[in-house]
C-alpha positions in Angstrom: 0.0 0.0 0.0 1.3 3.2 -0.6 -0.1 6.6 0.6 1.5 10.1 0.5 5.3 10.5 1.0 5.7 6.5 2.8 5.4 2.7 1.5 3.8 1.5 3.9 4.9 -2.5 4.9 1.2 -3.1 5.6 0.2 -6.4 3.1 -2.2 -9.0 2.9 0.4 -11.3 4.3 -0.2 -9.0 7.8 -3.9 -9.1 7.7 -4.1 -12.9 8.0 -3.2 -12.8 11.8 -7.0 -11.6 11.9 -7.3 -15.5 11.0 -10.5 -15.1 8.7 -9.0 -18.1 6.7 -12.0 -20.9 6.6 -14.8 -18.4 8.5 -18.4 -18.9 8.1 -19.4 -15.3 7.3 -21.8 -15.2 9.9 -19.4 -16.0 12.8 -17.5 -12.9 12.1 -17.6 -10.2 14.7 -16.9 -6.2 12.9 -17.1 -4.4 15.9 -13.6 -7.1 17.3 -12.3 -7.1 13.8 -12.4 -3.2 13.9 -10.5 -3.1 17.2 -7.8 -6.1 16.8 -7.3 -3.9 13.4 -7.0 -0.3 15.4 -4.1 -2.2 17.8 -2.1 -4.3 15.7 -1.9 -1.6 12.9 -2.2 2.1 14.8 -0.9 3.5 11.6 -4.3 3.2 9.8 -7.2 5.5 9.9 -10.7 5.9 8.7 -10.7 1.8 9.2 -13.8 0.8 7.3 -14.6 -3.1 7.4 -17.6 -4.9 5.0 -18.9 -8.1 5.6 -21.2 -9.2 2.7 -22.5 -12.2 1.1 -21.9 -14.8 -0.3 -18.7 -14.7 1.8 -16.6 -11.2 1.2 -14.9 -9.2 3.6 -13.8 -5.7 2.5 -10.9 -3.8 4.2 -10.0 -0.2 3.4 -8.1 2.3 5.1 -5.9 5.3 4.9 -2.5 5.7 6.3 -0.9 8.3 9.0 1.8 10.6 7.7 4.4 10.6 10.1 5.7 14.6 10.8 8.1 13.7 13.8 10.4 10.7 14.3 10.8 9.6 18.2 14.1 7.5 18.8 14.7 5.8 22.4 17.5 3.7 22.1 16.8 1.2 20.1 13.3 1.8 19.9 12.0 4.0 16.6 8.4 5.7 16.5 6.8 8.0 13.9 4.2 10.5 15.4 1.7 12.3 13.0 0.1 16.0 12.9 -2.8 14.6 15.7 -0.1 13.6 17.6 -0.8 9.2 17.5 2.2 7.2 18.3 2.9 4.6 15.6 5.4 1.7 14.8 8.2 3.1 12.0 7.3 0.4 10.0 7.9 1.4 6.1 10.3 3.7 4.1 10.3 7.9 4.3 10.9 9.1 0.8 11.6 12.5 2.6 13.5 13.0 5.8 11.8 14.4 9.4 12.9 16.2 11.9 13.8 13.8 14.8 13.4 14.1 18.2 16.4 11.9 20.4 15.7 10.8 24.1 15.8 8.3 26.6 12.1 8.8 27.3 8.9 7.9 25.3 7.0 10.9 24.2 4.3 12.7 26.7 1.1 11.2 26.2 -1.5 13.3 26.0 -4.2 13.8 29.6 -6.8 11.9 28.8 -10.1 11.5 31.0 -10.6 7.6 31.0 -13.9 6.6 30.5 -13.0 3.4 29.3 -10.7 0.4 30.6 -7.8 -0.3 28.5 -7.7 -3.1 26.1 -6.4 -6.2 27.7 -3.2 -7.0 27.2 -2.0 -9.8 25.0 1.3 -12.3 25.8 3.0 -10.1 22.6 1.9 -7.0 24.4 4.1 -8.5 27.6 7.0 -9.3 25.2 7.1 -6.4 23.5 6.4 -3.2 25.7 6.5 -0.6 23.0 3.2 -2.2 21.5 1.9 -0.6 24.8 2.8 3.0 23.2 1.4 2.7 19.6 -2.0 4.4 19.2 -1.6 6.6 22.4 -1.8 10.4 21.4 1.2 12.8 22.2 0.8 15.7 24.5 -0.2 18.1 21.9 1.6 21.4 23.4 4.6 19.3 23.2 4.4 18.0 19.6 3.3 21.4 18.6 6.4 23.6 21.0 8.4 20.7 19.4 7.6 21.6 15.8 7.6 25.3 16.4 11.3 25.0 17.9 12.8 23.2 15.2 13.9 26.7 13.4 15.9 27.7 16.6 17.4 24.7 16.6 21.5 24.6 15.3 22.1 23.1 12.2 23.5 19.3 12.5 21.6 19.1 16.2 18.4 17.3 16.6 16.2 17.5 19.5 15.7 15.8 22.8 13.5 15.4 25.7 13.5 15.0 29.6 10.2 15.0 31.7 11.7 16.6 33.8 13.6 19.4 31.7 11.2 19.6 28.7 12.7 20.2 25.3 16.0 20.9 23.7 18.5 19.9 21.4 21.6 18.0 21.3 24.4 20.6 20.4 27.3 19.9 17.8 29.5 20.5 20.1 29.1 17.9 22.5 26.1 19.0 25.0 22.9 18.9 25.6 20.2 22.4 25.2 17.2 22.4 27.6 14.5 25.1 26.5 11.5 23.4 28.5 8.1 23.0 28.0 7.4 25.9 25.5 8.8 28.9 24.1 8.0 31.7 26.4 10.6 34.3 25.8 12.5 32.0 23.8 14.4 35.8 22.5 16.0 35.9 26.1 16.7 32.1 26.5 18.6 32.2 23.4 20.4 35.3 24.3 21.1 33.7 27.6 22.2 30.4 26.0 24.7 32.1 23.8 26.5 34.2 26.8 26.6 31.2 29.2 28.0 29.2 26.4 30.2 32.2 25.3 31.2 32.6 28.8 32.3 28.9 29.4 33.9 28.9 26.0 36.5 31.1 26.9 36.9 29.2 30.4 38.2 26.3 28.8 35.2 25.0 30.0 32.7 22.1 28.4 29.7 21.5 29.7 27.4 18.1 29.2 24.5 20.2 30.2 23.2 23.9 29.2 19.6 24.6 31.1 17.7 27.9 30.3 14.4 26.5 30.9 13.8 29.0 33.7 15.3 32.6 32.7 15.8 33.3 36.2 17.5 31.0 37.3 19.5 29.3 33.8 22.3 26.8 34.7 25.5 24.5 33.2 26.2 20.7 34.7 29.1 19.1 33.9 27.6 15.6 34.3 24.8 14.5 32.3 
C-alpha cells in the first residue's frame, strides 16, 4: 500500500493474523475485527470493514503521515500531525525532523472513561506495543515543531520530563529550553553568553539549562 510521501509495509500477508481463513461469514464479529485492526496496525485510519455475502470481507483504510520521528535507544516511533504514536514500519521518501531521548514521548491527559484493552502475551514481550496508538501531549508536539527553526544546524532535539525540550548541540552538550517557548528571545540570548562565557573558560559542559530565565544553569555531568 502506498499513501502520501511512505510505503507502507502493511500487506495481505499482515492481515491474515485476523485468521478469517475458513470463516463462516456469519461467525465474524466487525465491531472485534475493527479493534484487533486499530491495535495491531495504529498507523491506519478511517478503518472501514464490510462483511457481505456470499462470503466477502472488504478492508480499506488510509494511512498516517508521520511529521516527527521519536528515537529511544533502540526503539523508533513516527508521530503524526494529531499527535498518534505509531510503529516506524515502512520507508520515508523524505527526511523528518527527529526528536532523540531516553524517554517515550508525553502522552496526551486523557479523561478515562473506558478500561484499556487487555493485554495480549505479545503485548508483555514487546512493551512498545503498549505506546502505539496513544496520542502525544499536543503542546509538546506542537512547541516541538515550532522549535525546530531555533534549533543549530547538524543538532536534533531531545527530551526529559523533567527538563522539557532541547536539542543536542554539535559540540558535544545537551540544550534544555523546557516546556514551551516563552521568551525564547532571552533564553537564546542567555544560552549564547553562558556558552560564550564557558567557551572562553576552557570549559565544556554536558548540560546547558535555560528552561527557567531566572535562574538558567550548566552541569558538567549529564
Amino acid at each position: 500500500i502506498v499513501f502520501g510521501d511512505w510505503s507502507s509495509d502493511v500487506c495481505s500477508s499482515d492481515l491474515a493474523i485476523l485468521n478469517l481463513e475458513g470463516k463462516n461469514i456469519f461467525s465474524i464479529n466487525r465491531t472485534a475485527l475493527l479493534a484487533q485492526i486499530g491495535k495491531e496496525f495504529p498507523e491506519l485510519k478511517d478503518i472501514r470493514l464490510t462483511v457481505g455475502l456470499p462470503a466477502q470481507v472488504s478492508l480499506s483504510a488510509s494511512e498516517r503521515q508521520p511529521i516527527l520521528v521519536w528515537a529511544t535507544g533502540e526503539q523508533t516511533l513516527w508521530i503524526d500531525q494529531q499527535g498518534f504514536i505509531f510503529p516506524a514500519r515502512g520507508i520515508l521518501e523524505s527526511s523528518l525532523p527527529i526528536v532523540e531521548s531516553d524517554e517515550l514521548p508525553p502522552f496526551q491527559p486523557t479523561l478515562e472513561t473506558t478500561p484499556p484493552p487487555p493485554q495480549t502475551a505479545l503485548d508483555l514481550l514487546q512493551p512498545e506495543r503498549q505506546v502505539w496508538g496513544n496520542q502525544m501531549d499536543a503542546q509538546m508536539l506542537d512547541t516541538a515543531m515550532r522549535l525546530l527553526p531555533q534549533v543549530p544546524e547538524g543538532a536534533t532535539l531531545t527530551y526529559s520530563p523533567f527538563s522539557g525540550l532541547g536539542w543536542n548541540d554539535p559540540a558535544g552538550w545537551r540544550v534544555f529550553i523546557g516546556r514551551n517557548l516563552q521568551d525564547m528571545d532571552v533564553k537564546l540570548l542567555e544560552y549564547q553568553t553562558i556558552v560564550a562565557y564557558l567557551g572562553s573558560q576552557g570549559i565544556t559542559p554536558a548540560v546547558v539549562s535555560v528552561e527557567t530565565i531566572h535562574a538558567p544553569f550548566y552541569r558538567m555531568e549529564p
